[in-house]
N, C-alpha and C positions, 0 to 999 in steps of 0.2 A: 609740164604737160598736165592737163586738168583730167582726172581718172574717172570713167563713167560711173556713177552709182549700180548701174545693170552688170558690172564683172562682177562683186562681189557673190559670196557664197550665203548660208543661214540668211532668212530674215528673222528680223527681232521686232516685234510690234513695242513700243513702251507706251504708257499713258504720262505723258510729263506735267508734273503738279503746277497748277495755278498760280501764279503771285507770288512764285521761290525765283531762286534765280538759277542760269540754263546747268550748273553743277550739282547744287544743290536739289535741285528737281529731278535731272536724270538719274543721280543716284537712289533718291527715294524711288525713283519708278522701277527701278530696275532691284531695290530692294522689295519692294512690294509685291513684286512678278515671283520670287521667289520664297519671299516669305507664305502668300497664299497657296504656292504649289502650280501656279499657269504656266511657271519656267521649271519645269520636274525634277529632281536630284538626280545630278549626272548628267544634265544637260550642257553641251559645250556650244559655249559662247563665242560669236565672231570675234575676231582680233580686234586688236583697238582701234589698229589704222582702218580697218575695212568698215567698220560699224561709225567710223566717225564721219569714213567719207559718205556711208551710206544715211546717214542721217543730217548730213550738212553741218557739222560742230568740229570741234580741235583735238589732235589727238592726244593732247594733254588728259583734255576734259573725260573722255572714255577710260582714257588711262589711269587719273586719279582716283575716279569712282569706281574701277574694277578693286584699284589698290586696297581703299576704303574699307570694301564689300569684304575682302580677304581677308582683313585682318578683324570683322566682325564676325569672321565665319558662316557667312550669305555664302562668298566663293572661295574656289580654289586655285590655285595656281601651279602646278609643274610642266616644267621643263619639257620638252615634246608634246605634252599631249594640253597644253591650251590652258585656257580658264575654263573652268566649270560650277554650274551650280553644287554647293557643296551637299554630301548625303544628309540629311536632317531630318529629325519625324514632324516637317511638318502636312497640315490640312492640303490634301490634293484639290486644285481647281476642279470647283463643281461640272464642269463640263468633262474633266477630263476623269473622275471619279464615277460618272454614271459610266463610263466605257468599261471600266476595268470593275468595277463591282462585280463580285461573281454572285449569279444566281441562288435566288431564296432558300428553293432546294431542290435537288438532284433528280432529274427524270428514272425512270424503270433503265436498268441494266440492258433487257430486251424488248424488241419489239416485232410482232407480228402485225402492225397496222400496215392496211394495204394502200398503196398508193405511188409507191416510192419503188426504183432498181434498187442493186446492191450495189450503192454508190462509191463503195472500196473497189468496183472491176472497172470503172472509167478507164478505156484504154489510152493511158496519161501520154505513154511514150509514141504511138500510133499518132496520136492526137496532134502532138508537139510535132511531129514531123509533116504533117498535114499542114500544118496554120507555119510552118517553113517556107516550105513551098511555095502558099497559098501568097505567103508574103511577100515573096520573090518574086511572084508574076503577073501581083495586085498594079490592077491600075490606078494612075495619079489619084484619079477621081474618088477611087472608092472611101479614099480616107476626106472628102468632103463630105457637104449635108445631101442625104440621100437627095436621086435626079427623079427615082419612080418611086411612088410610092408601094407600089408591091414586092420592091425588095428586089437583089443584086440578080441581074438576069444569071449568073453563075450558076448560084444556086438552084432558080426556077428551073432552070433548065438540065440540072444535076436531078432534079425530084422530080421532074416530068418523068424523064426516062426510067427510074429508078420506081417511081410507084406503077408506072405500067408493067412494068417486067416483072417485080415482085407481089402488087398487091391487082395488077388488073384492071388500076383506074384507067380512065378514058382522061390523063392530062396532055393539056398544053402550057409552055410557059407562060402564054400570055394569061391565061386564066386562072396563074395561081399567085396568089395575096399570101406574103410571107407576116408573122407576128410574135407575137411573142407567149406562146404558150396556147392551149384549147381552148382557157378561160379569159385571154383577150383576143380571140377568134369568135366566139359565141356573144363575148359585149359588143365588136361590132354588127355579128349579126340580127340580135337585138334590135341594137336601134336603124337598122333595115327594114326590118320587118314591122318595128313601131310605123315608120314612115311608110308603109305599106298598110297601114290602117289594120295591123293584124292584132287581133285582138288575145288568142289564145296556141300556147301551143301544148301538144299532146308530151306526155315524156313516161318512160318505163315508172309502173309500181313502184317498186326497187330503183333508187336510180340516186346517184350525188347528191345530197343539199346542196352544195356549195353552186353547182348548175342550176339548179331550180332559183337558190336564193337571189343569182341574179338574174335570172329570167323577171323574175318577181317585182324585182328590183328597177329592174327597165318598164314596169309598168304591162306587163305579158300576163295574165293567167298562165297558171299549168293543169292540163288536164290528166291524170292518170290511168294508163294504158292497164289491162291486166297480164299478170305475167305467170307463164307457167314451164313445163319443160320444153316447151317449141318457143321459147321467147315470146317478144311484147305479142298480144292480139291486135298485130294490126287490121284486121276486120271490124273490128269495132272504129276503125277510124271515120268510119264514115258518118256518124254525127260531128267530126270534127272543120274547124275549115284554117287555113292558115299555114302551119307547120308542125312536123314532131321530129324529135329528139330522141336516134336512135343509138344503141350499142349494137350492132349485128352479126359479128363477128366473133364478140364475148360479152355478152352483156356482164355488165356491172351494178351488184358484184354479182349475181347469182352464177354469173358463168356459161349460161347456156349461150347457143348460136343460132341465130331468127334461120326457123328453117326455109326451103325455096317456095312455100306455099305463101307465108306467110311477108317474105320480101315482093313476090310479086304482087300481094295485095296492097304493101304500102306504096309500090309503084303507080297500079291502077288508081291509088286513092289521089294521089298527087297529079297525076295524066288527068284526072275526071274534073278535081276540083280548084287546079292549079296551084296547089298544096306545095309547100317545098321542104324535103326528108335533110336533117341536118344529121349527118352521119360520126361520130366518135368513134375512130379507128387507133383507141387510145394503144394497146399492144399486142396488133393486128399479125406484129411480125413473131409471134410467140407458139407456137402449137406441138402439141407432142403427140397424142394415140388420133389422131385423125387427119386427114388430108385440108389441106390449107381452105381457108374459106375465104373466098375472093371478096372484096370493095362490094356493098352494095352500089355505090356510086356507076359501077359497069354499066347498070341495068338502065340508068336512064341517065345521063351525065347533065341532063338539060332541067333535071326537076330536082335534084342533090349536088348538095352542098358537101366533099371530103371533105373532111376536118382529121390532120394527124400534127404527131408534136415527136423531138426528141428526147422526151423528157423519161419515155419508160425505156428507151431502145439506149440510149447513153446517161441523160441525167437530167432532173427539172431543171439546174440551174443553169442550165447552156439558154435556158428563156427561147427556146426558137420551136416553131409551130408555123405549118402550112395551112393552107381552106385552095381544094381545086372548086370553083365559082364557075357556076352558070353562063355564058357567054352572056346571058342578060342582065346580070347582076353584078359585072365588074364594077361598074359604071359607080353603084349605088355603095357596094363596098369601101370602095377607095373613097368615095364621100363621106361615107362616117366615117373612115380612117383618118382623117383630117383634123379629126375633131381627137380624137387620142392617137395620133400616127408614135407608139413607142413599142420597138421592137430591138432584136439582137443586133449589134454593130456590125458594121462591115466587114470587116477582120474576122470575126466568129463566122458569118455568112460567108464567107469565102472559106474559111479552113474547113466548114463543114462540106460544102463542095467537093472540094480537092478530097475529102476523108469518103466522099460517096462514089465519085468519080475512080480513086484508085484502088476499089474493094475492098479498104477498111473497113466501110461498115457493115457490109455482106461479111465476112469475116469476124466480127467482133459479134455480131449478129447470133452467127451461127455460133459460137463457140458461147454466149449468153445461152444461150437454146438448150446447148447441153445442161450445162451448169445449174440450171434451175429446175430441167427434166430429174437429174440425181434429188435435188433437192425435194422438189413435189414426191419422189418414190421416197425416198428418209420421212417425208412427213406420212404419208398414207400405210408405210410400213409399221410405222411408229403409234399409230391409231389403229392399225387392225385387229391389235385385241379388245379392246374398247367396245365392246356389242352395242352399248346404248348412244354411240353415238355414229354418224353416220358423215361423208366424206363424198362431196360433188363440186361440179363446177371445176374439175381439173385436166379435161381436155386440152386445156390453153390456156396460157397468160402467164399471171404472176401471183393467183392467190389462190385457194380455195372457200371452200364453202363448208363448216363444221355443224350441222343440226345438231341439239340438243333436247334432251326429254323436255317436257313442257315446266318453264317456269325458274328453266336452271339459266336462260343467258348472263342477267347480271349477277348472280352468286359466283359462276365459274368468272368472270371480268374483275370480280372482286376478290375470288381467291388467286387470280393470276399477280394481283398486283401485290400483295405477299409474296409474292415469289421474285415480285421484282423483274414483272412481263407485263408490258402493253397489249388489250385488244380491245378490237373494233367491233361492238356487238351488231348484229345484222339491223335491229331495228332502226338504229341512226340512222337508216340510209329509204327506208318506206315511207311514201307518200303520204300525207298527214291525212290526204282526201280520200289515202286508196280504203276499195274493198274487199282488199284481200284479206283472209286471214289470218293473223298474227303470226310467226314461224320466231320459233327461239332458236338460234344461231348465231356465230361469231365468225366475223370473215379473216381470213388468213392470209394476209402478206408475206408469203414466202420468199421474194424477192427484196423485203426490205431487210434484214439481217446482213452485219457483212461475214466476210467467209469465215474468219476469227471468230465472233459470236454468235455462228452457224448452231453449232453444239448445244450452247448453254441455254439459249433458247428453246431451243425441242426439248430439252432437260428441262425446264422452264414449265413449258405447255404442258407434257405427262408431269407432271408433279402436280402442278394445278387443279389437272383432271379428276374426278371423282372414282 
């Protein structure tokens, strides 16, 4: 009976030499794969008979060249456990050498850069039993190539309900565009609003590079807002025309929350001049000394754009991000979706579902909430003798905000790193256009540390301090 090439186990790629003949050439191939290191020491080799049916030759010819190899000390031979490439110090395949390189040198011990959960609390076990489930009562379809492009009605329909209850928005499944993250939410809204012939959008003083750089990027001006302790002025919006780019809830990083004078002004501005508010509701579900601060999206669902992600509430690398859309702008979204349609797999959309739907993430949620409220009180306790320096921005979220005397931000960033601590000085993040002025500060990711290097950190920070 003829035995399918397709049973077999390992493949073995060989490059068999030119102008030798078929023993003599697979041996050199198969000594050259291991002499350069592309077959790695310790590598076990298919059997004779499988590698010869799998390669169409005699199981002689496999067999003698393994022998060959053995007794050149290329391979090995015992009894149970196969042939194997023998240990040797030789040169690792270049490809397989850049993998395993370990880095130039060693990052800071700690870090206070904001951006990032404490990606040690991933509720790993929650989680695994959610995408169980999820798996269990996935349909056929969902493990083909996506049918909508807005992503598994599961989900939509799991963060409909789940942002109106908790955050206020005004969704509908049909109006939410699933992605992959805030910042491929805002690249397609980008090129929306390009093809919108929008020329400029407005964004916080204070506000991400990485946002502005690809606003910039897409060909958008950015104009900057001024910011003070009531958040952006959006009264000033009205030399603007197109769209801004707001933080409402926490602005970032300063911290503050656009107060209700100042939300109704970017609504009016938007109503007047058909302006459209793209809202960043980066860690909305975060608050501690104040009463929760709802979705600016409530106040007018038909001129704002949500934009949320799970990226601070579980972890950036789950890659998954919503945008509740305009009933006028599905249309134009999912167009430019087309053109980069790359989001979170089905599987992950579905367990996240199932993980929203069975109160995991209200639970994980709330139990993050605590955990970082201790920690923001360790930090602001741990600074309160420190007169000269001052502590805001920690109503909500996941960082603070450190002011310092005039002139000290990068000496204190530079004494931190002596100590073997990352920070994030506040100026990196000011409008290169704005006219505000200058404020020396370092912003405070209190949520990026995990629980382990909770300590040595703020050990860290006061030791660094002046």
């Amino acid at each position: 009976m003829t035995e399918s090439r397709a049973t077999f186990g390992a493949d073995l790629h060989l490059d068999l030499t030119a102008g030798r003949g078929l023993r003599a050439g697979f041996t050199e191939a198969l000594r050259e794969a291991a002499r350069s290191g592309r077959l790695a020491p310790g590598t076990r080799l298919p059997s004779s008979r499988s590698l010869a049916v799998d390669l169409g030759i005699a199981r002689n010819t496999v067999a003698e060249a393994y022998g060959e190899l053995v007794a050149e000390g290329w391979l090995t031979a015992r009894h149970g456990s196969g042939t194997r490439v023998a240990e040797r110090a030789v040169p690792r395949h270049p490809a397989r050498a850049a993998r395993v390189r370990p880095p130039a040198r060693r990052g800071p011990a700690y870090s206070f850069k904001p951006g990032s959960p404490d990606l040690g609390s991933f509720p790993r076990t929650a989680w695994s039993a959610a995408a169980r489930r999820a798996l269990a009562a996935a349909p056929n379809d969902a493990f083909g190539y996506a049918a909508d492009a807005r992503g598994r009605i599961e989900l939509r329909e799991a963060l409909a309900d789940y942002l109106a209850r908790a955050r206020g928005v005004d969704a509908d499944p049909d109006r939410i565009v699933l992605c992959a993250g805030f910042v491929h939410g805002l690249s397609l809204l980008a090129r929306v609003l390009r093809a919108r012939r929008v020329r400029e959008v407005a964004v916080e003083g204070w506000s991400l590079d990485v946002h502005r750089d690809l606003l910039t990027g897409a060909g958008l001006r950015t104009r900057p807002l001024w910011l003070d302790g009531a958040g952006a002025r959006t009264e000033d919006l009205t030399s603007t025309s197109g769209a801004v780019l707001l933080t409402p809830a926490h602005q970032f990083p300063t911290g503050v929350a656009l107060t209700p004078a100042r939300r109704a002004a970017a609504v009016d501005w938007a109503r007047t001049t058909g302006g459209l508010i793209l809202e960043d509701d980066y860690d909305g579900e975060f608050r501690y000394d104040r009463q929760p601060v709802g979705a600016l999206q409530g106040l007018d669902p038909d001129r704002v754009v949500y934009l949320g992600t799970a990226s601070k509430s579980l972890a950036p690398g789950l890659r998954t991000g919503w945008m509740v859309v305009p009933a006028g702008l599905v249309d134009e979204v999912l167009a430019a979706k087309g053109h980069t349609d790359w989001m979170s797999g089905a599987p992950d959309q579905l367990t996240l579902a199932e993980f929203i739907r069975s109160g995991a993430y209200d639970r994980h949620v709330r139990s993050m909430r605590l955990r970082y409220r201790r920690r923001r009180d360790a930090l602001v306790e741990a600074l309160a003798p420190r007169t000269a320096v001052t502590v805001s921005g920690i109503a909500a979220g996941l960082h603070a905000v450190l002011d310092l005397p005039a002139g000290t931000e990068r000496p204190l960033i530079q004494a931190a790193a002596w100590h073997d601590l990352a920070l994030e000085g506040l100026s990196r993040f000011r409008h290169p256009d704005s006219a505000m002025p200058a404020r020396d500060a370092v912003v405070l990711g209190y949520g990026t540390p995990s629980e382990s290097a909770w300590s040595g950190a703020l050990a860290a920070l006061e030791a660094a301090l002046p």
